[in-house]
N, C-alpha and C positions, 0 to 999 in steps of 0.2 A: 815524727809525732804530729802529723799536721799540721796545723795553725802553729806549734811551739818553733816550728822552724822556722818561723819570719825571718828572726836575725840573721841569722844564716843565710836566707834567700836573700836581703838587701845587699848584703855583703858578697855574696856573687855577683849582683846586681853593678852592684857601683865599680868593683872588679873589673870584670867584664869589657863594661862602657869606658873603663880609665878615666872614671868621675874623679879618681883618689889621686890628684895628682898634687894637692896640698896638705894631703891630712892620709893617715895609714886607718885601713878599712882591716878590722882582724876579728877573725873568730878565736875566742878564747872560752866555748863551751867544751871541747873535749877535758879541760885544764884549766880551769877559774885562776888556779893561784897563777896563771902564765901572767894574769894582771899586773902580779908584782912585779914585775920585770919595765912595767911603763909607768911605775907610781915615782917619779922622777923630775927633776927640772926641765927636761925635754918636754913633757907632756903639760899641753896647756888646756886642754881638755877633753874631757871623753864622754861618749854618749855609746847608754847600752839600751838596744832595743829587744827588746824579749815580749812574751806574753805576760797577760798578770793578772790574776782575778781580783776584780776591782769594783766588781758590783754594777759595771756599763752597761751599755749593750753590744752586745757583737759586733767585734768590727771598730769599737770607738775607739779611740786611743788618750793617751794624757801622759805631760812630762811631771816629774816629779825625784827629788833628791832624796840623797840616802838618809837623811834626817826624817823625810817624811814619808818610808815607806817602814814596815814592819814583815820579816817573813816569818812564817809561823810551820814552815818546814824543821821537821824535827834533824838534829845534826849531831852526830856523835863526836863529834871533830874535824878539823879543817887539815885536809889529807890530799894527795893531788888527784882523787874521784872527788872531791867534792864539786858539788856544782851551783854551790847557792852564790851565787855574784853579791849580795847584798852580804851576807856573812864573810863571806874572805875580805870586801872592805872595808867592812866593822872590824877585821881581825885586822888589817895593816892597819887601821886608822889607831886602835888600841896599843901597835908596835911600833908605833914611831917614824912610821911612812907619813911623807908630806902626800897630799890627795889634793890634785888638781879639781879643778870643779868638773863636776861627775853630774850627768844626769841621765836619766832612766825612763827611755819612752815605751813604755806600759801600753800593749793593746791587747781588748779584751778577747779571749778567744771562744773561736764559735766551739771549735772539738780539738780536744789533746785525747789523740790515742797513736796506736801503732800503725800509721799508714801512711802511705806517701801521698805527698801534695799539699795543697794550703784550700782550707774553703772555699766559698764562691764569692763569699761579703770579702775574704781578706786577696782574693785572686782579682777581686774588681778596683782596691781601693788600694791594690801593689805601688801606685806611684805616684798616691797620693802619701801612703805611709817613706817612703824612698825620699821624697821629698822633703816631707816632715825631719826626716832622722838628720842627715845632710843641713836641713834651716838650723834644729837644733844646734849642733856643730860651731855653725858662722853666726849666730845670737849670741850677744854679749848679754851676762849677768842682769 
């Protein structure tokens, strides 16, 4: 889906390169609730990089915690097709999962459609976003 497949891309990315040699790099978009499975005392924290329409401009990006985003995807229930990351951690945080500090690096996108590849603003700005996600990470509170 274009530009939505950032995460994805960084996560090949750091893959790849064997950047991940302190910290486990995972897609959990096929399977959101696969999260549950790392909402645990092992996990000291986790950064989900995704697209987000945030009113930026193309290309910007911004971190932000599940307190302070809102999704306004409509959801019938939390199923394993679900794919809203912010609602399945609303649902564990509501069930009793302990939630390591979480944070959400949101970049705006130029185009979400059906096609392969990433823009030209998010193909230029590849590692500078890689970068970011990764500082994210090694940033304390």
């Amino acid at each position: 889906m274009m530009d939505d497949s950032i995460g994805i891309r960084i996560i090949e990315h750091i893959s790849e390169r064997g950047l991940d040699k302190t910290f486990r790099a995972l897609d959990v978009s096929g399977n959101s609730l696969n999260i549950l499975s790392y909402l645990n005392d092992d996990t000291e924290k986790i950064v989900i990089v995704d697209t987000a329409n945030m009113g930026e401009h193309p290309g910007d990006f911004r971190y932000f915690t599940l307190d302070e985003v809102d999704s306004n995807k409509p959801i019938t229930g939390i199923t394993t097709h679900e794919d809203d990351m912010i609602q399945v951690l609303r649902f564990a945080r509501d069930n009793g999962y302990a939630l390591p500090e979480i944070v959400f690096m949101g970049i705006e996108p130029v185009s979400v459609q059906l096609e392969y590849g990433l823009s030209e603003i998010f193909t230029k700005n590849f590692t500078q976003y890689v970068d970011a996600a990764m500082g994210a990470l090694f940033t304390a509170k």
